[in-house]
N, C-alpha and C positions, 0 to 999 in steps of 0.2 A: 444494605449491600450496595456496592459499586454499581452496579447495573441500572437499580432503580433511580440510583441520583444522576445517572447520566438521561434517563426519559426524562424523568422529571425537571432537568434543567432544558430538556429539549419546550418541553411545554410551557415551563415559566416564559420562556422567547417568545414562543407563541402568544401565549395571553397579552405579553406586553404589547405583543403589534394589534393585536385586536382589538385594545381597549385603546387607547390611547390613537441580373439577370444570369450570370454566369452558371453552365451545368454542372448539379452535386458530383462531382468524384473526376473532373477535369484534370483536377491535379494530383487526384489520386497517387500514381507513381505505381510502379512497377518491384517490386523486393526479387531479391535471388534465391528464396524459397526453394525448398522441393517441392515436389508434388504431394510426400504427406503432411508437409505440414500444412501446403495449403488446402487439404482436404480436412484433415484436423479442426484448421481453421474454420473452414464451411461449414462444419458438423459444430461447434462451436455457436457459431452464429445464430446456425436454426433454432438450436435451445435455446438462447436467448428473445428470439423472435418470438418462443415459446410463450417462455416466461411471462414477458413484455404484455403476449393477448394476453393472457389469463388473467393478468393483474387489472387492464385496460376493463375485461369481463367485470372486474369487480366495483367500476365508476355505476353502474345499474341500480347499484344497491352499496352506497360504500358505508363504512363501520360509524357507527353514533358516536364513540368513544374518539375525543380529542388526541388522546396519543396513538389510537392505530390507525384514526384520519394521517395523523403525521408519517406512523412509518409504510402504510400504502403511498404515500405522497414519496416518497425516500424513495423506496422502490422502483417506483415509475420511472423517476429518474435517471436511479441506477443502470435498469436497464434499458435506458433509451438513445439510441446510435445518433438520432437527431444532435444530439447535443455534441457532436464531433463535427471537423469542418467539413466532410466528404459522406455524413451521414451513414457509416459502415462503422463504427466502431462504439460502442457502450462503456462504458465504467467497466461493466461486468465482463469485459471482453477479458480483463487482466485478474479479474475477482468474481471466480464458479463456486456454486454450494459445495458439487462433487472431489473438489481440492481443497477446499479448508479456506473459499474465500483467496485463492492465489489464483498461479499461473494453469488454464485449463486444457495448455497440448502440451502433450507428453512430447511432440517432435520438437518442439522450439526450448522446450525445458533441457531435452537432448543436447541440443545442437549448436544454441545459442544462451541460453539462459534469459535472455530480455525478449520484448517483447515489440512487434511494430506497429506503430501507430496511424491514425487515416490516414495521412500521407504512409504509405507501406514501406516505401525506401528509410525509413526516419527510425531508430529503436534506441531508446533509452538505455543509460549506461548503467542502470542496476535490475535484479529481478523483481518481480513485484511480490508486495510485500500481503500478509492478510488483511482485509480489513474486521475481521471478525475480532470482536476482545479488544480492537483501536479506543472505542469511545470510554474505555474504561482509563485508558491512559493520563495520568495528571498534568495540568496546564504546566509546560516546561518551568522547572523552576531551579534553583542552586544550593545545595544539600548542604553546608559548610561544615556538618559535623563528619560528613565521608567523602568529603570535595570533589564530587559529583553533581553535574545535571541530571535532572532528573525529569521523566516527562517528556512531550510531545506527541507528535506522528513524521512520520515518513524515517528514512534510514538515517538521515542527519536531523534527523528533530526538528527542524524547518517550520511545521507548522504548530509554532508556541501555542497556539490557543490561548493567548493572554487578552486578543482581542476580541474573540466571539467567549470566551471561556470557555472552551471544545477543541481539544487540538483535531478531533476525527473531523470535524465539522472544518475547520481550516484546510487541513487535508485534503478534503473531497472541493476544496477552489483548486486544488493546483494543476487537474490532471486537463480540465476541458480546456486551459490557455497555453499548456504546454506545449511547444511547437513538434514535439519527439511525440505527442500521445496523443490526444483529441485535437487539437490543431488548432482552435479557433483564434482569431487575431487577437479578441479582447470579452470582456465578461458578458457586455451589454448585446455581444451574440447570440450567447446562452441563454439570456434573457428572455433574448428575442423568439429563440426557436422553443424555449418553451411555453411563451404566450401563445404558440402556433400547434400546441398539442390538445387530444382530447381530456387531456386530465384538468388544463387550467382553472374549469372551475372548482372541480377540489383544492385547490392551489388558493383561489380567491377564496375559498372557504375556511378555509384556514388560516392564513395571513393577512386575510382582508380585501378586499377590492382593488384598494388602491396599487397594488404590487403590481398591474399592468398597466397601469395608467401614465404611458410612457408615449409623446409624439416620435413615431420611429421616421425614421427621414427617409426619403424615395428611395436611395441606394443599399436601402439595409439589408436584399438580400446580396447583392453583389456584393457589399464588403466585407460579410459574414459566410462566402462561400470561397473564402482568398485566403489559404493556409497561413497563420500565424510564422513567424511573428509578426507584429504592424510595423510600421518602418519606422523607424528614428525620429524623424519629423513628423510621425503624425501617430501616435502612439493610441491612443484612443479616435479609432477611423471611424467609427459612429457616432457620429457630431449633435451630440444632445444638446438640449437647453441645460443649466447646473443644475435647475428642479428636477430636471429628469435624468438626468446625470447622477444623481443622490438617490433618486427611485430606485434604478437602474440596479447599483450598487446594495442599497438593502436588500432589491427582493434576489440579489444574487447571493448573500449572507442567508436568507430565509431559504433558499434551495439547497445550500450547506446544513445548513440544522437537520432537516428534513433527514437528509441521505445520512446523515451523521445518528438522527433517530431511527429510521429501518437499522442501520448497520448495531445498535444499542439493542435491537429487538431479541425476541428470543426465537427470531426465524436464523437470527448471527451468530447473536451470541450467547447458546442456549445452555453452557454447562452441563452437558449431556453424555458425556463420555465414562467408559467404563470405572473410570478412574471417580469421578461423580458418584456413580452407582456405590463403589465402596467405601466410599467416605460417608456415604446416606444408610450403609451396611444390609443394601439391596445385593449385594455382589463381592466375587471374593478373587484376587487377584490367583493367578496360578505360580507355585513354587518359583518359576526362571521367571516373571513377573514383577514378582517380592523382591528379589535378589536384587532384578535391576533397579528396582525403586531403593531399596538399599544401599544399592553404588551412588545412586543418583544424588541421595541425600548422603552418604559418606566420603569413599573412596575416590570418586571422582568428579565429589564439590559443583556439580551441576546446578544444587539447591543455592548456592553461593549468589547468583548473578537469577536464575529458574526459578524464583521465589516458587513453591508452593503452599503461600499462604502461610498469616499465621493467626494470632488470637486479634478477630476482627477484620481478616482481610480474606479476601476473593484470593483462592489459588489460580492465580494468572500465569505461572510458570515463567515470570519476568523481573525482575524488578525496574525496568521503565530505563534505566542507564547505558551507558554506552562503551564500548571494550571494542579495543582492538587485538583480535584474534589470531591475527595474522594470515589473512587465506591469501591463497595465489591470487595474481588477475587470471582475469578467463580470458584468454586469447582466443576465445569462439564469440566474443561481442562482436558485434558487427560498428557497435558505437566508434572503436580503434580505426574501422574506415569511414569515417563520415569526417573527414578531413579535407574537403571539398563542397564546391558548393555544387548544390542538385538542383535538379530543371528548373529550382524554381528561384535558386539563388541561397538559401540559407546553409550556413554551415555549421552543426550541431557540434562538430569536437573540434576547435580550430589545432588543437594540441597533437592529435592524432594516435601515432601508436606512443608517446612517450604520457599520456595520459594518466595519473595515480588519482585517485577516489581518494578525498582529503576528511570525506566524512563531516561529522559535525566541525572539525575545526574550521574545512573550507567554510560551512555555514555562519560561525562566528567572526571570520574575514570579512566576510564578504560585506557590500554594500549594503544586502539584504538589511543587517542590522542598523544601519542610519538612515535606508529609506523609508522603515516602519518602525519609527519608535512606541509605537502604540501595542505593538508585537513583539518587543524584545524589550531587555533588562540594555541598556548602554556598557553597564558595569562587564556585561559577558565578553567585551572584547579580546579584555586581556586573557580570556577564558580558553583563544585560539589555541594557541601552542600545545597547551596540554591535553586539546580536545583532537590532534590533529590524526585521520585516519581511524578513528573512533567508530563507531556505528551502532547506531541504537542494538540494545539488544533484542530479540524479536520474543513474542510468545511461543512456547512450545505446543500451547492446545492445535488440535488438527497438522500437528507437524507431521505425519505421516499417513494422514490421507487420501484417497484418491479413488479414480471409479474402479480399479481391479489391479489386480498384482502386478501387471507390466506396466501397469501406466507409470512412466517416468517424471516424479519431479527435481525441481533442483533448491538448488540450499547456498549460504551463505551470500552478502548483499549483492555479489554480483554472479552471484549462479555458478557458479566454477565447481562445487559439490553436485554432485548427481546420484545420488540414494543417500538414504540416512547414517548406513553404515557407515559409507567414505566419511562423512563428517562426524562421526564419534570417532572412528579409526584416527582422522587427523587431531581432533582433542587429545587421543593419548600419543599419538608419536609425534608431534611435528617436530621437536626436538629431540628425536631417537632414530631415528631414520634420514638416509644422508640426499640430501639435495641434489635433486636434477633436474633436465628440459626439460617445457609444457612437450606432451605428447611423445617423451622416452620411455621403452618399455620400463615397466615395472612403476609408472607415476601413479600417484594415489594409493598405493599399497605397500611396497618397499624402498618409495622415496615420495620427495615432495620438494615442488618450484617452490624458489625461495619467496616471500611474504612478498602481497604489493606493497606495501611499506611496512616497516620496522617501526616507524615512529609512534610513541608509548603502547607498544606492543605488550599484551598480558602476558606476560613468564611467571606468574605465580600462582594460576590457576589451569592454564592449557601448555600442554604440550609435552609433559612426561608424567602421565598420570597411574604407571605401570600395571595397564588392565590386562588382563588375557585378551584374546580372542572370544572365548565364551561367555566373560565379561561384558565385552562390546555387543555379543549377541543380547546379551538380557538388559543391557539400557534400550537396546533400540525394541525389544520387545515391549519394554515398560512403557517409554513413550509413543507406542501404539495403542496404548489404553489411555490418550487422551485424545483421540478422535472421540468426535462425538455423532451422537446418532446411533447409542449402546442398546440393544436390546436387550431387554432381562427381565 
């Protein structure tokens, strides 16, 4: 199974390496929050603080077994705010058990659909995505026989995993140097603040000794406490030796593997869901159930792009590719005003409201691909145009999860959906139902803002898939029985 060859590449990394003054949250920043989301947010927090002891509990006595030494190591990580530049924010701020591994306040899933990051004024222009069922994803590659990419992590595929062989493990580099999310100026921060935690000697224990063994220079906390991005001219502000510069750098690869092996685990990614249960014929779907799995695999071609597995393969409810679906922008991003620069000078959307999500194609523009050739194919460039506005497809498991019936999540890459229905609803009408304003009565039900981009929009599998109503009721029932955590 997929699963297991994803530990198992976590541990073969492993083996390989073992053998062979400024105040935290100064720059903080201020957001225009309610007060429930910032309370949401608090209550968020604690559980994580939660979490964090209990695992911390577990360095006393930690696991003999080399791959669950790795994924308590993950974990740690995961959930450790240290690793943000203002020391308030974790990995897991964006990624709770209670959600399926996404977004865990219902007021910002509301209101906003993204998410803010240690700097709080600062929020990213997509929702966040699961990381549960990520490490099963294939290192990005190019399908030629359905001229498709295929593979990666993040919404534009970005993190190929062609260089660690892990696209989740790529993945979990991006968020602690991102200026919009953990903040920190550069990697060798990250480094930094986790040689300053109590788990490091599990760390050295795993990876080896030498992964701390890094001359950090006087100013390491000042320049690791000064919100990303680093400036132009001085792009790596922690002035290493190249020996330690290269240190630096692996053991920040070895902290990726790690989070990339908890998230592989089967605390993530457990196959646990009802849907599990009846395929194991522990459990028996209910009649509106059947029907929608039914639709899902017939009439409304779900199964088409939703793979649920076939002979040999993990039902992932994915097939790892990218489709442009057409969903509205969400005019409730806060990203459309970050069109200035903030207290501390950076400006995260220079574009402003005129801003379209390019999806993987922006990704295959972009520089990204000639400043890491070691990470991408050269050949994908001409790959832009047809990739453009694209966006990975997501898994379906734990897509309708959450701690209770009100809790609001949101749905498609940039959160503009808000219940599950709306986005089956928009599957079968967006092309039956007539165009109007974000925010005119009747939007998301009896009409719908036109697409943020058209370009190679999917018309042959979304948008006039002629369901009922009751219809729509029993897919979004069926894909309730793949949350997991099924009792039976």
């Amino acid at each position: 199974m997929k699963t297991q060859s994803a530990i198992f590449s976590i541990a073969a990394a492993v083996l390989a390496v073992t053998m062979g003054a400024d105040a935290p949250g100064a720059a903080e920043g201020s957001s225009n929050l309610s007060p429930e989301a910032l309370q949401e947010i608090a209550n968020v927090e604690a559980k994580i603080d939660l979490i964090e002891a209990q695992a911390i509990e577990r360095l006393a006595a930690p696991p003999d077994n080399q791959i669950q030494q790795v994924e308590l190591l993950g974990k740690l990580m995961l959930y450790d705010k240290d690793l943000s530049v203002n020391r308030n924010e974790a990995c897991a701020f964006c990624h709770m058990p209670e959600t399926g591994f996404t977004g865990p306040v219902s007021e910002l899933n509301r209101t906003t659909g993204a998410y803010p990051g240690s700097v709080r004024t600062r929020f990213s222009d997509r929702k966040p995505q699961s990381h549960a069922y990520a490490p099963l994803s294939p290192v990005l590659h190019y399908n030629p026989g359905q001229g498709d990419l295929v593979g990666g992590n993040f919404w534009d595929m970005r993190a190929t995993g062609r260089r660690l062989g892990n696209p989740a493990a790529e993945q979990a580099q991006g968020p602690p140097t991102n200026p919009v999310e953990m903040g920190l100026p550069e990697i060798a921060c990250a480094v930094y603040r986790v040689s300053q935690r109590p788990y490091r000697p599990l760390f050295e224990g795993v990876w080896g000794p030498q992964s701390f063994a890094i001359a950090w220079p006087g100013d390491i906390e000042q320049v690791c406490n000064r919100p990303g991005p680093a400036a132009a001219a001085d792009p790596l502000p922690v002035h290493l030796s190249p020996i330690d510069r290269g240190r630096a750098s692996a053991t920040f690869d070895q902290m990726a593997q790690s989070i990339a092996g908890y998230e592989a685990s089967a605390e993530v990614t457990s196959f646990t869901s009802k849907f599990d249960a009846v395929l194991a014929k522990q459990a028996q779907f209910t009649p509106q159930e059947q029907q929608g799995y039914d639709l899902f695999r017939g009439k409304a071609r779900c199964n088409e792009c939703h793979r649920d597995g076939g002979p040999g393969e993990d039902p992932l409810f994915t097939d790892f590719t990218a489709s442009n679906i057409g969903t509205p922008a969400n005019p409730r991003l806060p990203y459309y005003s970050e069109d200035r620069p903030d207290a501390l000078g950076y400006v995260a959307n220079p574009m402003g409201s005129s801003f379209v999500d390019g999806g993987v194609g922006t990704f295959l523009s972009s520089g990204h691909l000639l400043s890491q050739p070691s990470a991408v194919d050269a050949r994908w460039l001409k790959l832009a145009p047809d990739n453009q506005a694209r966006i990975q497809v997501p898994t379906l498991r734990n897509v309708d999860k959450r701690p209770d019936p009100a809790f609001v999540k949101a749905y498609g890459h940039n959160g503009y959906f808000t219940s599950l229905k709306q986005i089956v609803h928009f599957y079968n009408t967006r092309d039956v139902l007539p165009r109007c304003q974000p925010h005119d009565p009747g939007e998301g039900t009896i009409c719908w803002p036109a697409p943020e981009s058209t370009a190679n929009m999917n018309t042959s599998k979304v948008g006039r898939l002629g369901l009922s109503d009751a219809e729509e009721d029993a897919l979004v029932l069926f894909m309730q029985t793949l949350t997991d955590g099924f009792m039976h």
